[in-house]
C-alpha angles and dihedrals in degrees: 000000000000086000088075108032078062091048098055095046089059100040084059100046093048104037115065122233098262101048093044097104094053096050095044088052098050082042094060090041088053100052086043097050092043096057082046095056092040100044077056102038091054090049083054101050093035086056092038089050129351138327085260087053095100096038098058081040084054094045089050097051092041088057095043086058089046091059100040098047089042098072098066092042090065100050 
């Protein structure tokens, strides 16, 4: 729940007025088609190896991300 309340305040704050409904719109496709792929992706890997499969791919990524997103943070 707080992660949306965040995301719309930032989305309001970033986006200017006119362009709000296409972002917002790229912004929603993108989160459907996300859980879609995902939803696929972890029924791939967790056929392909083992049921945990998805979950250390997940961790990876998640710290790939991490790494990637902290160094501006920092800054």
């Amino acid at each position: 729940m707080n992660w949306g309340i965040i995301v719309a305040t930032r989305f309001q704050q970033a986006v200017p007025d006119e362009l709000r409904g296409r972002v917002g719109s790229v912004y929603a496709l993108i989160q459907v088609s996300g859980a879609a792929a995902g939803s696929l992706l972890g029924g791939a890997l967790a056929q392909t190896g083992t049921i945990t499969t998805p979950f250390w791919a997940a961790a990876a990524a998640m710290t790939v991300v991490t790494a990637i997103a902290w160094r501006p943070l920092r800054a």
